[in-house]
Gaussian input, Z-matrix of N, CA and C with variables (Angstrom, degrees):
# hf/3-21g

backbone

0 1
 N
 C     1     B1
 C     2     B2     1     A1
 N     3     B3     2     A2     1     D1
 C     4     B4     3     A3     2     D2
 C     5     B5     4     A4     3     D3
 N     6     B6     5     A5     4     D4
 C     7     B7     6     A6     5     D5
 C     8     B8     7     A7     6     D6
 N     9     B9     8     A8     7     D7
 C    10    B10     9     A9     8     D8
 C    11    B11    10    A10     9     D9
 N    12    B12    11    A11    10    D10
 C    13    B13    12    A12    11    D11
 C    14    B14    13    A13    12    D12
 N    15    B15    14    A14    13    D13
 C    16    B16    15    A15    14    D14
 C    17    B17    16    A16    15    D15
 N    18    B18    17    A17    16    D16
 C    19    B19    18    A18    17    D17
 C    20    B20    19    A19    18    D18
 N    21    B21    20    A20    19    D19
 C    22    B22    21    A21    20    D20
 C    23    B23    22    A22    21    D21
 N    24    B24    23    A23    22    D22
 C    25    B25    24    A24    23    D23
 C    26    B26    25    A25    24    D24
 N    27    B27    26    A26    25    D25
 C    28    B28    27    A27    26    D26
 C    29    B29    28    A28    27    D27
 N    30    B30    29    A29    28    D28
 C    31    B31    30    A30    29    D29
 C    32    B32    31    A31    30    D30
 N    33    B33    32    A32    31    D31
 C    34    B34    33    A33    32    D32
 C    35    B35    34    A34    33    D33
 N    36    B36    35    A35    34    D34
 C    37    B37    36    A36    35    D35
 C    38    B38    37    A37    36    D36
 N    39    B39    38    A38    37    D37
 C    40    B40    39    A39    38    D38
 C    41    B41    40    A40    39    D39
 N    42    B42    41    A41    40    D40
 C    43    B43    42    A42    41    D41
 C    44    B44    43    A43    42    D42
 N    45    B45    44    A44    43    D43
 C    46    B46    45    A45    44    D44
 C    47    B47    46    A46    45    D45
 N    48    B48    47    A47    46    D46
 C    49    B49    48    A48    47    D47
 C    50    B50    49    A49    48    D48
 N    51    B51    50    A50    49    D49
 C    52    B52    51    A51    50    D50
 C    53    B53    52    A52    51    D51
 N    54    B54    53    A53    52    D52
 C    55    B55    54    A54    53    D53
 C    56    B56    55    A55    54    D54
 N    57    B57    56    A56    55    D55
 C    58    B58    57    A57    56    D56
 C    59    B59    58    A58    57    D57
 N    60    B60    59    A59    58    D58
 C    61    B61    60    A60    59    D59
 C    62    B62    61    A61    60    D60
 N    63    B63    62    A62    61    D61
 C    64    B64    63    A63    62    D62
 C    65    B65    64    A64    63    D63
 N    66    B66    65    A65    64    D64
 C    67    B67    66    A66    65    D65
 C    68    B68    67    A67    66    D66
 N    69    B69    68    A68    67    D67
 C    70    B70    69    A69    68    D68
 C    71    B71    70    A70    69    D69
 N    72    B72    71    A71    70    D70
 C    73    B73    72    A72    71    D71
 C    74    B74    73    A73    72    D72
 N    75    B75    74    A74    73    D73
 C    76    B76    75    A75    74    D74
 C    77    B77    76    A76    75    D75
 N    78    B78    77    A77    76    D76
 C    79    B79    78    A78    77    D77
 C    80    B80    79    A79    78    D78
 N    81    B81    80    A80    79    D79
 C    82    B82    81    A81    80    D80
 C    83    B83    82    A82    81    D81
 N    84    B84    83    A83    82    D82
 C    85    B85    84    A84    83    D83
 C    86    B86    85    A85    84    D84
 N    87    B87    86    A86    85    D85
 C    88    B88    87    A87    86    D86
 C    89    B89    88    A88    87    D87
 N    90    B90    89    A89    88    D88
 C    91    B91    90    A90    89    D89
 C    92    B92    91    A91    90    D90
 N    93    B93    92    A92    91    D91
 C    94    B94    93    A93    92    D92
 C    95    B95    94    A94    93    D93
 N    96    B96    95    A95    94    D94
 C    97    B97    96    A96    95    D95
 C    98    B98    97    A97    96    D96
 N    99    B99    98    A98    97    D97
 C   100   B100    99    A99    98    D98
 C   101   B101   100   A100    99    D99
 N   102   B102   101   A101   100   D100
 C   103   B103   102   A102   101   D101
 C   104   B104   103   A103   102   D102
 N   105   B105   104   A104   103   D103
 C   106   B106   105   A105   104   D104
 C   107   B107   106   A106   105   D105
 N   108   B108   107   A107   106   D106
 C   109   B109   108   A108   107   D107
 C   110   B110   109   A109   108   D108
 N   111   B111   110   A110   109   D109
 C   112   B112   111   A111   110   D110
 C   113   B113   112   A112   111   D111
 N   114   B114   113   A113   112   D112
 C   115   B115   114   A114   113   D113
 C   116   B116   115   A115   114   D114
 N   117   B117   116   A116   115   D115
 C   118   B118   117   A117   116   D116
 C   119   B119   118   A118   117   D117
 N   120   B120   119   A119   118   D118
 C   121   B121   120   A120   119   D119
 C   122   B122   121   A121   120   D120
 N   123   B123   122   A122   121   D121
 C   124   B124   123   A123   122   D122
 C   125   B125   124   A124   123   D123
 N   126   B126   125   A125   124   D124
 C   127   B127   126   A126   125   D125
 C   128   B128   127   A127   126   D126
 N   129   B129   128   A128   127   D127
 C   130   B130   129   A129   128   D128
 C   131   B131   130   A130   129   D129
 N   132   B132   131   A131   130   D130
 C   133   B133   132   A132   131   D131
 C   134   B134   133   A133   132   D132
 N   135   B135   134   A134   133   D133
 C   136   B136   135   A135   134   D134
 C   137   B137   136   A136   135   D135
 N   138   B138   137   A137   136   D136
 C   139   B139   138   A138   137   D137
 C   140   B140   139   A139   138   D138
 N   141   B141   140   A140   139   D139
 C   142   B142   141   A141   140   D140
 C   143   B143   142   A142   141   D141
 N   144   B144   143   A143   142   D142
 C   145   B145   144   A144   143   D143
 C   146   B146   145   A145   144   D144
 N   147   B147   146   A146   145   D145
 C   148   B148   147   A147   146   D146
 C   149   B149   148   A148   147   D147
 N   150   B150   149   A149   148   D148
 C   151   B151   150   A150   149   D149
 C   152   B152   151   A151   150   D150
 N   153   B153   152   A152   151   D151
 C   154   B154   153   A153   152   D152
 C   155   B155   154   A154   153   D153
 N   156   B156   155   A155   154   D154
 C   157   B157   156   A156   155   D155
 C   158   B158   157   A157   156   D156
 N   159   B159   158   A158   157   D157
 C   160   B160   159   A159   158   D158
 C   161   B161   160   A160   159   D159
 N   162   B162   161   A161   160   D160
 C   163   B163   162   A162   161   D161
 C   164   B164   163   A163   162   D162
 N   165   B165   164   A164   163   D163
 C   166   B166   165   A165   164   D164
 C   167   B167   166   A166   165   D165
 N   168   B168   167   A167   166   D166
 C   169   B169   168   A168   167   D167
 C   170   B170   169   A169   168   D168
 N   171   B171   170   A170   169   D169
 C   172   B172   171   A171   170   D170
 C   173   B173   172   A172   171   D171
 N   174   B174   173   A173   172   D172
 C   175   B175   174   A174   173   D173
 C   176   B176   175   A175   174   D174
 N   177   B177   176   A176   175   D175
 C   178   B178   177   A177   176   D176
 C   179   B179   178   A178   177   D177
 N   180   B180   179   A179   178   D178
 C   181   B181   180   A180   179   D179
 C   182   B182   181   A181   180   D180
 N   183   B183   182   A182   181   D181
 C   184   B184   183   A183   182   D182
 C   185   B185   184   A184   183   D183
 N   186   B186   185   A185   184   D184
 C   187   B187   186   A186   185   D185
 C   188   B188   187   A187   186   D186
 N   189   B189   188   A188   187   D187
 C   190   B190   189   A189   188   D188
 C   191   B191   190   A190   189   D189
 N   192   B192   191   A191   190   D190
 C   193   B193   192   A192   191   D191
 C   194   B194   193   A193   192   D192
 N   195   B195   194   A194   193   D193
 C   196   B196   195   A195   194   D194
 C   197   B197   196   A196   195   D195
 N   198   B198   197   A197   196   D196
 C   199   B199   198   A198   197   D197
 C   200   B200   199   A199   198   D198
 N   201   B201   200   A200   199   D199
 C   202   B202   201   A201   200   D200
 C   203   B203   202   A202   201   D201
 N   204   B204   203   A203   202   D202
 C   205   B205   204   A204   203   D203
 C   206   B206   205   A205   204   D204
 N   207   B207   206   A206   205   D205
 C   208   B208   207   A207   206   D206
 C   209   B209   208   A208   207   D207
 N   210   B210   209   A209   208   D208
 C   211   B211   210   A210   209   D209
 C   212   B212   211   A211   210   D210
 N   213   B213   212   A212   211   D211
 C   214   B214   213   A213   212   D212
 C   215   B215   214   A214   213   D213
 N   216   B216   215   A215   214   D214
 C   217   B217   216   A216   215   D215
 C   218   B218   217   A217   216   D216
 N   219   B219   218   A218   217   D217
 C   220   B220   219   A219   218   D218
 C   221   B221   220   A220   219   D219
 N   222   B222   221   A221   220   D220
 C   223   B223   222   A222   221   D221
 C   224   B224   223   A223   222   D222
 N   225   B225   224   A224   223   D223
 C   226   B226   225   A225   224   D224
 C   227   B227   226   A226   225   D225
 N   228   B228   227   A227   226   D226
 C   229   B229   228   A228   227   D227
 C   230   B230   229   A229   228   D228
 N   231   B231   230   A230   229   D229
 C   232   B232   231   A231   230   D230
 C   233   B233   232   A232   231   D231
 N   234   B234   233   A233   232   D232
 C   235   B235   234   A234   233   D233
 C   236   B236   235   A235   234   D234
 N   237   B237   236   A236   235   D235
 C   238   B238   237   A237   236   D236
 C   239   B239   238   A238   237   D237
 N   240   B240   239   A239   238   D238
 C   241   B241   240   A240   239   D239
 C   242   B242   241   A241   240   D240
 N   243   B243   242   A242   241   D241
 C   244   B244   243   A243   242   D242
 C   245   B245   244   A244   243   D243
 N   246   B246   245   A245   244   D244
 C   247   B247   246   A246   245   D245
 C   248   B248   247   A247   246   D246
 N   249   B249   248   A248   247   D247
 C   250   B250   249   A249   248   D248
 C   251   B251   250   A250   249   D249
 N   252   B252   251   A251   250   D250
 C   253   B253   252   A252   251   D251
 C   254   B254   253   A253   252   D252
 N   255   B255   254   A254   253   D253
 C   256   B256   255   A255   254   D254
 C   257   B257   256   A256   255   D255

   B1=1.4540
   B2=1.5224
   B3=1.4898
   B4=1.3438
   B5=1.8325
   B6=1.0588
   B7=1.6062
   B8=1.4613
   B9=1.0655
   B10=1.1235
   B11=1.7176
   B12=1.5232
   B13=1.3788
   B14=1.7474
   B15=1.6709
   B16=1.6147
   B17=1.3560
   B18=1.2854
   B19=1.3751
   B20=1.3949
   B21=1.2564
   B22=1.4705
   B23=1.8325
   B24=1.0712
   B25=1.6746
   B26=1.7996
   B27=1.6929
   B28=1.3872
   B29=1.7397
   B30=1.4041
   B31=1.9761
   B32=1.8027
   B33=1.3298
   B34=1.2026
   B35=1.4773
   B36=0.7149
   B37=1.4483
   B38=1.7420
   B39=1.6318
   B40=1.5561
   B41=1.4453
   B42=1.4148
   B43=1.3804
   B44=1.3216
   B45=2.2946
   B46=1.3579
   B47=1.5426
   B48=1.4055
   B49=1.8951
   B50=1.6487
   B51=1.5444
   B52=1.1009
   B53=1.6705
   B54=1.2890
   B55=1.7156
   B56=0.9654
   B57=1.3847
   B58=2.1886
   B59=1.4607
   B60=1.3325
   B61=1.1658
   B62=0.8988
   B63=1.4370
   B64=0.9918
   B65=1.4941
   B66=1.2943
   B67=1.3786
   B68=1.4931
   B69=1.2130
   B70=1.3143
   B71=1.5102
   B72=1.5806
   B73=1.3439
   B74=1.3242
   B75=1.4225
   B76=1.4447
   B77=1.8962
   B78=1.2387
   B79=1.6392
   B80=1.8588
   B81=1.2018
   B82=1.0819
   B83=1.5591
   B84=1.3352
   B85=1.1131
   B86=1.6603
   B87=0.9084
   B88=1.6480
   B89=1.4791
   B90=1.2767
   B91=1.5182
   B92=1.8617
   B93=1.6127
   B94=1.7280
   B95=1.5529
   B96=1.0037
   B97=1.3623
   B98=0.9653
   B99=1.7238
   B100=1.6686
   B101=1.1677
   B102=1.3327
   B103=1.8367
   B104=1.6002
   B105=1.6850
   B106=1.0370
   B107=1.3145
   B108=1.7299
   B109=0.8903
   B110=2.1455
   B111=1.3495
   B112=1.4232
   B113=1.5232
   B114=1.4483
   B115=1.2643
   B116=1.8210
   B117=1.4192
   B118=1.5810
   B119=1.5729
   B120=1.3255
   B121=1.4262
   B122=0.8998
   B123=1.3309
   B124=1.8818
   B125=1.2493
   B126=1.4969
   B127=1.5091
   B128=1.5157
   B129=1.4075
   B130=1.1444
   B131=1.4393
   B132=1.0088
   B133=2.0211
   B134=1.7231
   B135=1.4790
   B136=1.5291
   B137=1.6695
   B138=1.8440
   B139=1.7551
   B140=1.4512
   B141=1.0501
   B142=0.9041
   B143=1.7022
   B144=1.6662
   B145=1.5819
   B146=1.6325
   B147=1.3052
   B148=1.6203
   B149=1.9716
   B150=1.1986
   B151=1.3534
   B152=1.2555
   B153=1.8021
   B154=1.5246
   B155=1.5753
   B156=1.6718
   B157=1.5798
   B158=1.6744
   B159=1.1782
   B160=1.3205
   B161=1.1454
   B162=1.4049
   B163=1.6168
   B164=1.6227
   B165=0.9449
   B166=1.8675
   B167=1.9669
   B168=1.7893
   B169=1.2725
   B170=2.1180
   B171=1.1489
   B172=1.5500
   B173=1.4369
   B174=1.2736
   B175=1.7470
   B176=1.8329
   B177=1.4469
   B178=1.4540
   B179=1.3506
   B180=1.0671
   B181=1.5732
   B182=1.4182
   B183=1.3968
   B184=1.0329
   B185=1.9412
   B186=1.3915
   B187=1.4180
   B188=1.7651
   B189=0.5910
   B190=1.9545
   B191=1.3900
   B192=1.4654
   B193=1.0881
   B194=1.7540
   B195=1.8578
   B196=1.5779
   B197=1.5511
   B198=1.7438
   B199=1.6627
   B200=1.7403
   B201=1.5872
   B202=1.4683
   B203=1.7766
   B204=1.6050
   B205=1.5382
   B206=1.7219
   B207=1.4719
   B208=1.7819
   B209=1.6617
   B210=1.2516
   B211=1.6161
   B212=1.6079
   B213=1.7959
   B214=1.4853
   B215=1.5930
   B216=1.0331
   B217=1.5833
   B218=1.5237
   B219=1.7489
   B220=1.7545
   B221=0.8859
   B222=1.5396
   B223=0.9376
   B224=1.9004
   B225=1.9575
   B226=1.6362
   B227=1.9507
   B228=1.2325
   B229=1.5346
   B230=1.1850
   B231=1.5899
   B232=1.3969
   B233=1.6156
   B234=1.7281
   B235=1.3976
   B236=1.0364
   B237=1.5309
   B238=1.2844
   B239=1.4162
   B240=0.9376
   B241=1.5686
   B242=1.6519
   B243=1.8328
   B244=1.3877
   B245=1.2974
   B246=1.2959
   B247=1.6301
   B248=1.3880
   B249=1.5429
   B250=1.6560
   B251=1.1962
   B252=1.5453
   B253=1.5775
   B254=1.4693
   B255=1.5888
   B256=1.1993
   B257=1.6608
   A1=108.49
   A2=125.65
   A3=126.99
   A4=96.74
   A5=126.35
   A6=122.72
   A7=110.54
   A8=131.23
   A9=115.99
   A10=89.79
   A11=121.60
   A12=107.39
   A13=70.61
   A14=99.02
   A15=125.61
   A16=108.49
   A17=119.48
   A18=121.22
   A19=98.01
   A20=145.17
   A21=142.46
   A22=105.58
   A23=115.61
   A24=116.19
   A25=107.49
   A26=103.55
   A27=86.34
   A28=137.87
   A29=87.56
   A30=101.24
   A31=97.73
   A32=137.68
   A33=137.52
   A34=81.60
   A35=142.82
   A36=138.54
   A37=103.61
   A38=98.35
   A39=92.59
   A40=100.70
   A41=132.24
   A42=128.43
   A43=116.05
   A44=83.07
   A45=99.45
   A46=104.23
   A47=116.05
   A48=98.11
   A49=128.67
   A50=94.53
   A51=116.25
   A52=126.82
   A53=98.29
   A54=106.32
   A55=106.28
   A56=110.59
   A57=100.31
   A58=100.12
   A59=107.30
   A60=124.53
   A61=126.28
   A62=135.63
   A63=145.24
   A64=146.23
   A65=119.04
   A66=136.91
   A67=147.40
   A68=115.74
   A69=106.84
   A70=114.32
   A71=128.27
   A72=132.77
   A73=112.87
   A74=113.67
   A75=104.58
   A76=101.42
   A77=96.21
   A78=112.22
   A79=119.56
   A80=127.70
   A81=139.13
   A82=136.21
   A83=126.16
   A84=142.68
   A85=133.70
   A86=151.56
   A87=150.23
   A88=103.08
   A89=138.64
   A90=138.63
   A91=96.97
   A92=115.87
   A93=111.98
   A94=102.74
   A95=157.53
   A96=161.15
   A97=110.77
   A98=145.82
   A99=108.45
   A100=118.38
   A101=105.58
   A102=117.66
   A103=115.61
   A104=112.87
   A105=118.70
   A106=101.18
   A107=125.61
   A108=120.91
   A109=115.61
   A110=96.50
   A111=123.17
   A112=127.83
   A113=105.64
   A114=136.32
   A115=110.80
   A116=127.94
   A117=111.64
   A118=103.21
   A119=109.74
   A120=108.91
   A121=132.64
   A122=138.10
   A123=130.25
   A124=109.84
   A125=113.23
   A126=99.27
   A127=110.55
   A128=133.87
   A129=148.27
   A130=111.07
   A131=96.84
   A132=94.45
   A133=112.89
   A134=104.88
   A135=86.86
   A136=145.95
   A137=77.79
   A138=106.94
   A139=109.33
   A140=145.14
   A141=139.69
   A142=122.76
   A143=83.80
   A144=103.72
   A145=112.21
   A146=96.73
   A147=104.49
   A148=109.50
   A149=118.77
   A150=122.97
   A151=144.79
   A152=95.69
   A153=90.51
   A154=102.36
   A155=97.48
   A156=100.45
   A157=99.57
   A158=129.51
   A159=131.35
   A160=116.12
   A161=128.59
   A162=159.95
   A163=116.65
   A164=127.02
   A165=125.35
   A166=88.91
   A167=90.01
   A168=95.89
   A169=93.64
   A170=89.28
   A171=101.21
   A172=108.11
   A173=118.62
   A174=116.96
   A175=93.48
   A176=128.51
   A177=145.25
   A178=109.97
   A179=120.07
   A180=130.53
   A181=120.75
   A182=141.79
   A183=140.76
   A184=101.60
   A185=107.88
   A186=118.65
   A187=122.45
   A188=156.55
   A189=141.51
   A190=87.80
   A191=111.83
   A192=114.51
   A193=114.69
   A194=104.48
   A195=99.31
   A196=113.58
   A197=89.75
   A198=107.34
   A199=118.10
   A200=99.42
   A201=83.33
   A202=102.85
   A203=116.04
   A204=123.65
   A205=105.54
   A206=112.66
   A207=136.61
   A208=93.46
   A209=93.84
   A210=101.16
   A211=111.07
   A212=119.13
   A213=108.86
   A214=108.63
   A215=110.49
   A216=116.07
   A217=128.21
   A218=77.93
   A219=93.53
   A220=126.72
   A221=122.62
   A222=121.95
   A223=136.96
   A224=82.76
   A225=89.40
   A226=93.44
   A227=131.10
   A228=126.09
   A229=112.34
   A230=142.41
   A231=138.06
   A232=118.42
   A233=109.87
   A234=89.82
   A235=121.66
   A236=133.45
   A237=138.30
   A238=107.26
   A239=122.67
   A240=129.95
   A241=91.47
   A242=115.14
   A243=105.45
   A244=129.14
   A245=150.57
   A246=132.21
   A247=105.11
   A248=93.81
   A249=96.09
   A250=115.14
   A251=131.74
   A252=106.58
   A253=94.92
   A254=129.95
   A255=141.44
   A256=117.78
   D1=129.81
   D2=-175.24
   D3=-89.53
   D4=109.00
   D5=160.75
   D6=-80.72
   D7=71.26
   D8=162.84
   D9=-150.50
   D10=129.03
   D11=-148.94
   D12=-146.63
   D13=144.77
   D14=165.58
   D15=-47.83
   D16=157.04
   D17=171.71
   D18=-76.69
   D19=-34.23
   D20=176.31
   D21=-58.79
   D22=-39.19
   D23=-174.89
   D24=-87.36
   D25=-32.44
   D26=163.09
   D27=-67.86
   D28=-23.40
   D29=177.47
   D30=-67.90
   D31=-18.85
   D32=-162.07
   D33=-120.45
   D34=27.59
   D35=159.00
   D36=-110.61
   D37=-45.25
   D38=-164.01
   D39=-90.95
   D40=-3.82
   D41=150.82
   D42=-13.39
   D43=-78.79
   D44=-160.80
   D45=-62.40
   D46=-61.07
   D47=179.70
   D48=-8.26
   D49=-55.81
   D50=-174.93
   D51=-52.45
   D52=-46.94
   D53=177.32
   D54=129.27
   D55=23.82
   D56=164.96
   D57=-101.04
   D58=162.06
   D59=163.59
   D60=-119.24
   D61=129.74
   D62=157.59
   D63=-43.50
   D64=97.38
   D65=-174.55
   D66=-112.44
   D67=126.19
   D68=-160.63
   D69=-100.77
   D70=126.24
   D71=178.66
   D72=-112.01
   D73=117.57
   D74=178.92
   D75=71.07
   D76=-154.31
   D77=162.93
   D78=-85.89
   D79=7.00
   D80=138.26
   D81=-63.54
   D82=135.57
   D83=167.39
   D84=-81.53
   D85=96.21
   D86=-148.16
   D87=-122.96
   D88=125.83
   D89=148.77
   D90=-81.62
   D91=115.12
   D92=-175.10
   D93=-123.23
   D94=124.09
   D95=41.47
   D96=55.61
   D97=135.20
   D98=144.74
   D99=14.91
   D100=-155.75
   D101=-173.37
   D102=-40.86
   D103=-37.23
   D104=-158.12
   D105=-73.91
   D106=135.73
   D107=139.01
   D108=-132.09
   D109=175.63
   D110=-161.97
   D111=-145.86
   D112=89.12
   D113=176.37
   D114=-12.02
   D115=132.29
   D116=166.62
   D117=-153.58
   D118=124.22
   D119=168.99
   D120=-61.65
   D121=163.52
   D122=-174.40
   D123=-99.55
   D124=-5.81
   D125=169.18
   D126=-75.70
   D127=-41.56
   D128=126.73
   D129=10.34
   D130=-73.96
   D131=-179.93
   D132=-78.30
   D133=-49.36
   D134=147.83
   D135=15.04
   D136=-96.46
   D137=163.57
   D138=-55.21
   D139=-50.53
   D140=-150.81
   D141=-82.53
   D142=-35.10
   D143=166.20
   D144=-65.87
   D145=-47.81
   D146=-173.89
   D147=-73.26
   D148=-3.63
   D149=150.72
   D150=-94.35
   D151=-12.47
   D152=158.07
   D153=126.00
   D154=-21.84
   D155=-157.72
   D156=-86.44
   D157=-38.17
   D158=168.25
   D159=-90.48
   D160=154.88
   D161=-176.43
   D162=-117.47
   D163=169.92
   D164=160.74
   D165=-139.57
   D166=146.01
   D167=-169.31
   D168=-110.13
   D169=157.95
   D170=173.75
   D171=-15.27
   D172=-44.64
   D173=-157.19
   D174=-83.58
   D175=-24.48
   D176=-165.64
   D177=88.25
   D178=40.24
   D179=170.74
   D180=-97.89
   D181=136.49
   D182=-133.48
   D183=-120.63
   D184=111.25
   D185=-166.97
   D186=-103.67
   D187=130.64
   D188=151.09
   D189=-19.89
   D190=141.40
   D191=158.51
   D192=-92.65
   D193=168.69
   D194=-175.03
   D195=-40.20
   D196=-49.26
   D197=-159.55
   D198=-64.77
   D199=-26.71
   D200=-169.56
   D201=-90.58
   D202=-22.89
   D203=171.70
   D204=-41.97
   D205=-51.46
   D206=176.39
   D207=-41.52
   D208=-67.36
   D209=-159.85
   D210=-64.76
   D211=-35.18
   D212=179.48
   D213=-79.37
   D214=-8.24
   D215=168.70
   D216=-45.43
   D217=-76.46
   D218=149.37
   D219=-32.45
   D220=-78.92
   D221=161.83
   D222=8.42
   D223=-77.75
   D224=-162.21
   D225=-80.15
   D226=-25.84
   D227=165.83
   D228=-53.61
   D229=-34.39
   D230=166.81
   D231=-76.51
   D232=-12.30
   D233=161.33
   D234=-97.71
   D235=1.58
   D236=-168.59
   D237=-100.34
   D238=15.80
   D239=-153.85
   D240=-130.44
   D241=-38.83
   D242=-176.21
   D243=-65.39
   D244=118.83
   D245=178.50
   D246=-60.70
   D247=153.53
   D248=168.30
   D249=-93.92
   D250=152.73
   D251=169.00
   D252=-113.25
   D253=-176.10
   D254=178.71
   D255=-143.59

C-alpha cells in the first residue's frame, strides 16, 4: 500500500470518514450527505484503489479499506503521543 496520498485523494478520503457516501449517477461519481453533494472522478478512485486506500465490497461499492482505516489510526495515536515544543 503506497500511504502517501494527493491532497485531492485525501479530501475523498476525509469525505468518506466523514459520512458521505459514495454514489454513482449515470457514469458519474458523487460523495452525498443529506442535500450535500460533491463531484469525484474515477480516475480519482482509481488511484485510490490502486493505493491501497479503497476496497469494493461484494455489492461493488467503494469502501476505506481495513488496511488503510489500521494505518490512519496509527497514524492519528502517533500524533497524539508527540509533545509539542514552543
Amino acid at each position: 500500500m503506497k500511504l502517501k496520498l494527493t491532497p485531492t485523494q485525501n479530501l475523498c478520503v476525509g469525505f468518506l470518514e466523514s459520512g458521505f457516501k459514495l454514489v454513482q449517477m449515470g457514469e458519474q461519481y458523487y460523495f452525498v450527505k443529506g442535500e450535500r453533494r460533491q463531484k469525484v472522478l474515477p480516475k480519482t478512485l482509481d488511484a485510490l484503489v490502486n493505493r491501497g486506500a479503497l476496497s469494493y465490497t461484494d455489492q461493488g461499492d467503494y469502501i476505506l479499506s481495513a488496511e488503510f482505516v489500521a494505518h490512519r489510526k496509527r497514524m492519528r495515536e502517533t500524533n497524539e503521543v508527540v509533545p509539542v515544543r514552543h
